[in-house]
N, C-alpha and C positions, 0 to 999 in steps of 0.2 A: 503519554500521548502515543497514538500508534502512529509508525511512521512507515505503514507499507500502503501501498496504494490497489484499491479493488478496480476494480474494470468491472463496465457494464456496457453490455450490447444495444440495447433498448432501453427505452423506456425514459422520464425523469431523472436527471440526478437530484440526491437530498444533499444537503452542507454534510450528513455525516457519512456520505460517502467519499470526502474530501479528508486527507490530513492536515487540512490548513484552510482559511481562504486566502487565495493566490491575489487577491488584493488591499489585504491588510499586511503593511508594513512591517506592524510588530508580529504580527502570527506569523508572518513566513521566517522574518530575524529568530524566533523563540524557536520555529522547525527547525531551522540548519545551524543554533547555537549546541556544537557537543555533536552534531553527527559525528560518524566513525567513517571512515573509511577502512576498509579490512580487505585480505588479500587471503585466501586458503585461510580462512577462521583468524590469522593476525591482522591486527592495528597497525596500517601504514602511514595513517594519515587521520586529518580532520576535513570536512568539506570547509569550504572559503564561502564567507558569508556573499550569497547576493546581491552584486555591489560594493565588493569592496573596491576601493580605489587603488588603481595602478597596484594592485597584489598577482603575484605566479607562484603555483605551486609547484614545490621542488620536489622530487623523490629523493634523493640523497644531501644531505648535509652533514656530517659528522659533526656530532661535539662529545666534548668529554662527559662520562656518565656524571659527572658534581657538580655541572654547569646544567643539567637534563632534569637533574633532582632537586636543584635548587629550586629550578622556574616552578617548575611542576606543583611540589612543594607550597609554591603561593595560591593556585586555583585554579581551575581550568583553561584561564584564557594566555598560559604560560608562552603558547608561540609567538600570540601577539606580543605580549611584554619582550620578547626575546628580539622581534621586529622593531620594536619601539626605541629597542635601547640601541639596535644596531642604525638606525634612521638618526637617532640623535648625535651619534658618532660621525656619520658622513656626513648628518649640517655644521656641526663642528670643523672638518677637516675640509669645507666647500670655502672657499674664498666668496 
């Protein structure tokens, strides 16, 4: 899927001057699952899907490269799971 966007001055747009249609739920979820964010040609980041619920994107977080390689290791959605596991840790420790 191309995921640059053309611009047009005039005329009609067609669906295939779209990389998605902006109102389908799954087509725009399937666009921003796996975007890159990149910075000077490196990988800083993932884009945050639209809509996700009470999520911030952080620039810095350090973890150990074993804990980076583990998640990762499972499949792409390793931030999430890394989010999941750290979420189920503070329902744990909430009164």
């Amino acid at each position: 899927m191309n995921k640059s966007i053309t611009s047009q001055t005039s005329g009609t747009l067609d669906s295939d001057d779209y990389p998605y249609d902006p109102d389908d739920p799954k087509a725009v979820a399937d666009y921003w699952n796996g975007a890159k964010i990149t910075l000077r040609g490196k990988e800083i980041g993932r884009a945050q899907r639209p809509g996700a619920p009470d999520m911030q994107c952080v620039t810095a977080v350090a973890l150990s490269s074993e804990v980076i390689d583990f998640f990762k290791a499972g499949g792409g959605d390793w931030q999430r799971r890394i989010d999941q596991l750290l979420l189920d840790y503070v329902h744990r420790q909430t009164p």
